[in-house]
N, C-alpha and C positions, 0 to 999 in steps of 0.2 A: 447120847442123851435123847430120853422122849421126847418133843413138842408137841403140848396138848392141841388137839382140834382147833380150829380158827378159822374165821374169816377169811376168802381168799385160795385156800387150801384145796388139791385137788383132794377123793378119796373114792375109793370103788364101794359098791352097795353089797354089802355079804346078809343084809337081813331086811323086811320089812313087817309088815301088818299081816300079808296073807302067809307069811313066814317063809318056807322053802316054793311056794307057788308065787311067788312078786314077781313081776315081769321086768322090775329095776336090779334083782339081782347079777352083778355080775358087770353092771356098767359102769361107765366113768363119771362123775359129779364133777362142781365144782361146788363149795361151800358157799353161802352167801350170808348167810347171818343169824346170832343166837336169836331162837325165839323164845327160849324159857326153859324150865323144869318142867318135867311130867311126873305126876306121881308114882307111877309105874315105869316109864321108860326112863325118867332120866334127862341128862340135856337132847333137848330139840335143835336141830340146824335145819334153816332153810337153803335148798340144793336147786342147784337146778343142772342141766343137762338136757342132749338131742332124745327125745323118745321116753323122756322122764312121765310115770303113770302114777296117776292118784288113784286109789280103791275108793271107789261112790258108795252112795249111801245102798244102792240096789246092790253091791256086791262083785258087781263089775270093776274094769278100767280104762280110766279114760286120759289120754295122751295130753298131757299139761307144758309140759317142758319144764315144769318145777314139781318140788314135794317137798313134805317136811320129813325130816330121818331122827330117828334117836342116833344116840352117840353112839352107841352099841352095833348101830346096825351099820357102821361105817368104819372103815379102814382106810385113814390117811395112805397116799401116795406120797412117797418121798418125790422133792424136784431132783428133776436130772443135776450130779455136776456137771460142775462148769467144765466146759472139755480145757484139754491140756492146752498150755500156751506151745506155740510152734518155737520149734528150736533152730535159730540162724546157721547156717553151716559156710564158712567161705567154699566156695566153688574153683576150683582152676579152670580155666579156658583154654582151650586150645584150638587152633587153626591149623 
């Protein structure tokens, strides 16, 4: 079963504004919260993460620690399972 997007959620950046030139491509987010519909892109999350860059209005980027992503431009990370529970084994001893 899919789980749509949410709050919380880790997800890696496959897309942004400057498109295949984003310098967040490729990194790891954590999801932080809906901020709405865009007409064009769709749902907005705001993300943040280490080294997360906003595009300014010059054209540039400049190193925020947060951004906002369409939903499109994100790819949910599944959580690790839970590792296996350990299995008790009786032991003999010997001296």
């Amino acid at each position: 079963m899919n789980v749509p997007l949410q709050a919380g959620d880790l997800a890696e950046v496959v897309g942004g504004l400057g498109r295949g030139k984003s310098p967040n491509i490729g990194q790891r987010i954590k999801v932080v919260s809906f901020q709405g519909e865009h007409s064009q892109h769709g749902r907005i999350w705001r993300c943040t993460g280490d080294n997360v860059q906003q595009l300014t209005d010059a054209g540039g980027y400049a190193v925020t620690g947060w951004a906002d992503f369409a939903q499109s431009w994100l790819r949910k990370i599944k959580p690790d399972a839970p590792p296996p529970k350990a299995v008790e084994r009786d032991r003999e001893v010997t001296t």
